[in-house]
N, C-alpha and C positions, 0 to 999 in steps of 0.2 A: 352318492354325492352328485352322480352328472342327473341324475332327476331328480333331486331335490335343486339344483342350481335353474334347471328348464323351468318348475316349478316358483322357486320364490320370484324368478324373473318375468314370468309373465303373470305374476301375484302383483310385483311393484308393478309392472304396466300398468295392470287391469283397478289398480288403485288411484293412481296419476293421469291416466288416458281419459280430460275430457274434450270435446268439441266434434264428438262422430266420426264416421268413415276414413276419411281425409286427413280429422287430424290424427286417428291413430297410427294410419302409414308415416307422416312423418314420426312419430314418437314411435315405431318400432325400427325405424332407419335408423335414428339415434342410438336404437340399446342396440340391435341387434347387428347392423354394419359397421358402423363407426366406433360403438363401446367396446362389446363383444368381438366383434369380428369373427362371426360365425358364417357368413357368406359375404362376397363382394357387392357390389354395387350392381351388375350388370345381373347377376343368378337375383336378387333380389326384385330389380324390377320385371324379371321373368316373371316372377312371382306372383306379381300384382296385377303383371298383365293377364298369370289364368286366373287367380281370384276376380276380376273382371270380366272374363269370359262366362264363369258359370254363377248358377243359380246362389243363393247364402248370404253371409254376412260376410260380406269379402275382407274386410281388416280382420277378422275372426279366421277366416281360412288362410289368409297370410301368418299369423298367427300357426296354427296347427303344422303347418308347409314348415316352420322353422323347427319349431319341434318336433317333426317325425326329423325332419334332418340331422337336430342331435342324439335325438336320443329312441329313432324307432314309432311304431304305433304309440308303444305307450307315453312315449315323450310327445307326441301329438296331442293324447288326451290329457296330458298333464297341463301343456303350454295353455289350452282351452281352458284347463279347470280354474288356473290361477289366474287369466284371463277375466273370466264371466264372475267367479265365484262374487267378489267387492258389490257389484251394480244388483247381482242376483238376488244377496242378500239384504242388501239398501232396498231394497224395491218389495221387498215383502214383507219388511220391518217397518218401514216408515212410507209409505204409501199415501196413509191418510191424510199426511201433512207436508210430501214430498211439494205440494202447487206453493206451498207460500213460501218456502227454499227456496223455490225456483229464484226469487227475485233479490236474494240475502248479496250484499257485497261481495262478497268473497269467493261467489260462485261466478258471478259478472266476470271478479277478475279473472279468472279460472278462462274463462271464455276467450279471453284477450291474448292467455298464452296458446291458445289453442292455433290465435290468427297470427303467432308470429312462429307457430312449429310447425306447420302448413306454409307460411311463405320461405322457412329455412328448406325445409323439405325439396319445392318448387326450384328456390335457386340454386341449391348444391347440387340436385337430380340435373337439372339443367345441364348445366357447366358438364359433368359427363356424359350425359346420356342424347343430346343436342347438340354439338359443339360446333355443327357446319349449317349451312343456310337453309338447307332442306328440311332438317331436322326441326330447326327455329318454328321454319315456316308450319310445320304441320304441326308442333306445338300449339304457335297460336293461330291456325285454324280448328284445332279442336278445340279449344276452349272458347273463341269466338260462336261457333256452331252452340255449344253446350250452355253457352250463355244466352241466349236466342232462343232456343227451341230445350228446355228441358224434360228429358225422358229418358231413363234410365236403359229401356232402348238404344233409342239415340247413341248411347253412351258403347253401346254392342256396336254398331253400325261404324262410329267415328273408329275405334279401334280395327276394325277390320278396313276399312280406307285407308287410313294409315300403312297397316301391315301391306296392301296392294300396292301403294307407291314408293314402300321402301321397298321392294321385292324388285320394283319395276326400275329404280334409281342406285340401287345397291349388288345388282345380282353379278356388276362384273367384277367388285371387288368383294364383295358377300360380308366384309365386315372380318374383323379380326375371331378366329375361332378361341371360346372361353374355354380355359378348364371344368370340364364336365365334373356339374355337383352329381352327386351320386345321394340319393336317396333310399332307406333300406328299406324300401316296399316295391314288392314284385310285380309284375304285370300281370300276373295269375292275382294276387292278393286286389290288385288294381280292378281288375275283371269282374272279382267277387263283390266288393265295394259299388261297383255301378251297379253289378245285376241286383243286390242288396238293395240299393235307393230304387230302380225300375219296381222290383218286385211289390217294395210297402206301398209305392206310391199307387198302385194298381189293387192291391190288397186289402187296405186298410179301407178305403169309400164302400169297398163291396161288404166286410167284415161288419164295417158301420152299421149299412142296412138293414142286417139282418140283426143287430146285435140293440139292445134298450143300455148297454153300462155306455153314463158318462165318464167313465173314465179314458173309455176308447175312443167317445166321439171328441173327448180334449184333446187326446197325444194325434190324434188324425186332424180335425183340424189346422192343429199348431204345426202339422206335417209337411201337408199339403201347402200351409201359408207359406214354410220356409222354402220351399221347391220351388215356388214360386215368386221368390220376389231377385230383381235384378236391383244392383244400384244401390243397396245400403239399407238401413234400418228402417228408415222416413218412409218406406214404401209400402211397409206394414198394416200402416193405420190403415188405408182405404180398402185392405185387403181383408184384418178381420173385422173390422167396424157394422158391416153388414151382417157378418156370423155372429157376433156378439151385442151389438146394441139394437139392431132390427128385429131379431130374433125374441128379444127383453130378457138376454142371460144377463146382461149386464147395462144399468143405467148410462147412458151418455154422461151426465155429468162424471162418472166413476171412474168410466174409459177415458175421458180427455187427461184428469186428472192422473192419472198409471201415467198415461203417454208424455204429459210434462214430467212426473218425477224421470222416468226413463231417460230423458235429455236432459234432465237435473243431476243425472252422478253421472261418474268415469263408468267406461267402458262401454261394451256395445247395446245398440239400440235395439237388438233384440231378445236383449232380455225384461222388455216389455213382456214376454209370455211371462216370465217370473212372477209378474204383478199379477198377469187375469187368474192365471193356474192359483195363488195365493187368496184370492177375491172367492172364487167361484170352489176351492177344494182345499184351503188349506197350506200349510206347509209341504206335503205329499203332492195334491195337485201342483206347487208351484216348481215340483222339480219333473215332475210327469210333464207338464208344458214348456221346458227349458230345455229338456230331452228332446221334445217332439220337434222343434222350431230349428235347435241347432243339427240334430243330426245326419237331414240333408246335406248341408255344407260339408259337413264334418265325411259322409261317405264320396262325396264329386271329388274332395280336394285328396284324397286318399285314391280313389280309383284314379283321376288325371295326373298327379304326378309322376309314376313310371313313365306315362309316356309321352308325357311333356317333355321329358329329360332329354327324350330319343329325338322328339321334335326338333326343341330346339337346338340344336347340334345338323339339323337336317341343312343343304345346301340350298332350301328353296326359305325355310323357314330361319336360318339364321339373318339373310337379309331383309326378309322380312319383320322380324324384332325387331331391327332397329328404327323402321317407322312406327311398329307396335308403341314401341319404347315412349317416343317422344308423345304418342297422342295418350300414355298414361299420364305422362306429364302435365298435360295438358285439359285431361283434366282432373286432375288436381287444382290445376292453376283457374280454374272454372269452380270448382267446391271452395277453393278459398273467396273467391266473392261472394257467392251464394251454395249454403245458406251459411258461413263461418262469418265471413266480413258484415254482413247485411244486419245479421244478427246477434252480433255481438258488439258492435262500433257503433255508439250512439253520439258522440258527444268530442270536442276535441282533447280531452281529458283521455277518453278510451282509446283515440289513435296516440298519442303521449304514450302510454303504457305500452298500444303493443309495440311501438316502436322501442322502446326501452327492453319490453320485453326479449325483442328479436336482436335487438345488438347483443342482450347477455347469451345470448345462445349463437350467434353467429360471427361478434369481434371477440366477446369473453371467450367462447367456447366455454362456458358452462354449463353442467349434465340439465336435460329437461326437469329431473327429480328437482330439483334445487329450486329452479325459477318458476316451478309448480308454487315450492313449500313460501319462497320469497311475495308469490301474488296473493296466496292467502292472506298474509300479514298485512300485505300492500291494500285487499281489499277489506279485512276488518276493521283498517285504520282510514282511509279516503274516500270508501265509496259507500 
């Protein structure tokens, strides 16, 4: 019953969850702090601040991070499956016609609740995790910075600034000590996890070489890509677009078009490999490329949380967090301008909505689910 519950919950995310990176953190704040109450407020933006720290799909390794907490490794791999599986499948089904979706009403709306679960996200995270002047302030200078110079870099850099001026502004009263979440993966299992990601990623270029199976040069690829991208899904494209349309595995028109369905359903952006693996091998290649893309994140956020735990609980690193804290905030509050607000808000009809949108989730207190299923309607019938 408790992984079938990790399961269908990160099923209904991974069905509901559109608007990328950003909005999926607020829509797992929603289920998983606020609904569930499976961790507080503060172990959660821990969370996000290492799913920002390392390489992957960071709403996807926040994701996993909850479910090994309930339920273990396998409640990790479950929260993941129910997670990807919606987008995974949409994307290798409908692919050839995902571009002209892209522009259907009802998705538009979709988009609109995106920008008012990201501004719910912003101001509720706020209010705790900010509450005095310093906090404010590094908020929005990390969002001002991230609005000015984007690079998901960048995005490494503001957070570690952060964590040096809370360290440096915090350390004589170090911040109130949390209840240690306890996570059932060991620092031995942690250990294994990393040298497991070191190893493929050293292994498999060489294995490549010498080896003629496309099967191996896709899972290595899609490997290498996922080890490799900071900052969310969008950061993909530029990274295979070379391996695969310069190369002629796959036409440019082909690729844009995967990369718009991919931002055209819930869930995360990298199961754009679902589409090429689909394209270029089938049904089989498109789970051998899902595999390949997610299982980096999937080994960093399994090796770092043992000793995150210990981390954060350290006397140098707890007030440190709490600058951490606010420059997650921040940005967030930077993704919700670009690319959620920018590209989604066309018209004053779109700010109408999401502001309707954001009162039902914010005066209503009504579940995201709902005000998902209500913009549907809202955009079959108005837009």
């Amino acid at each position: 019953m408790k992984y079938w519950t990790i399961f269908w919950t990160a099923l209904r995310l991974g069905l509901t969850s559109f608007g990328g990176p950003a909005a999926h953190i607020g829509y797992f704040r929603a289920e998983y702090v606020e609904r569930k109450k499976w961790l507080d407020e503060k172990s959660y933006s821990d969370l996000v601040a290492l799913a920002n720290f390392l390489p992957g799909p960071s709403s996807s390794q926040v994701g996993i991070a909850v479910g090994t907490l309930r339920g273990g490794l396998l409640g990790g791999i479950l929260a993941w499956l129910g997670f990807t599986l919606p987008s995974a499948a949409v994307l290798v089904i409908f692919a050839a016609w995902a571009k002209g979706v892209e522009e259907a009403g009802w998705l538009h709306s979709l988009k609109l609740v995106a920008v008012a679960v990201v501004a719910q996200a912003v101001w509720e995270m706020s209010q705790k995790l900010a509450p005095d002047r310093t906090r404010k302030t590094l908020l929005i200078g990390a969002s001002m910075l991230l609005l000015l110079i984007s690079s998901p870099y960048l995005q490494l850099a503001a957070l570690i600034a952060c964590g040096m001026i809370g360290y440096l502004v915090y350390r004589g009263s170090a911040g109130e000590s949390t209840e240690a979440v306890v996570f059932p993966v060991s620092k031995r299992t942690g250990l294994l996890s990393l040298g497991l990601f070191g190893l493929l990623l050293v292994a498999l270029p060489a294995w490549r070489a010498v080896s003629s199976s496309e099967w191996l040069a896709l899972f290595d690829m899609m490997y290498r890509t996922g080890s490799l991208v900071f900052g969310g899904g969008h950061v993909v494209l530029p990274l295979l677009e070379p391996q695969l349309v310069d190369t002629g595995m796959m036409g440019k028109g082909m690729f844009l078009a995967g990369y718009g369905a991919a931002q055209a359903v819930p869930g995360p952006l990298f199961t754009f490999a679902s589409y090429i693996g689909g394209v270029t091998k089938g049904a089989a290649g498109a789970a051998v490329a899902t595999i390949g893309m997610f299982l980096p994140g999937f080994l960093l956020i399994i090796g770092g949380l043992p000793f995150w735990q210990t981390l954060r609980q350290h006397r140098i690193m707890r007030p440190a967090l709490l600058g951490v804290n606010a420059g997650v905030i921040g940005i967030l509050l930077a993704a919700l301008y670009d690319p959620i607000f920018t590209s989604s808000v066309r018209s004053a009809l779109d700010a109408v909505l999401a502001l309707a949108y954001f009162a039902l989730l914010v005066i209503w207190r009504q579940p995201p689910w709902l005000v998902v299923l209500a913009a549907v309607g809202i955009g079959l019938v108005i837009l």
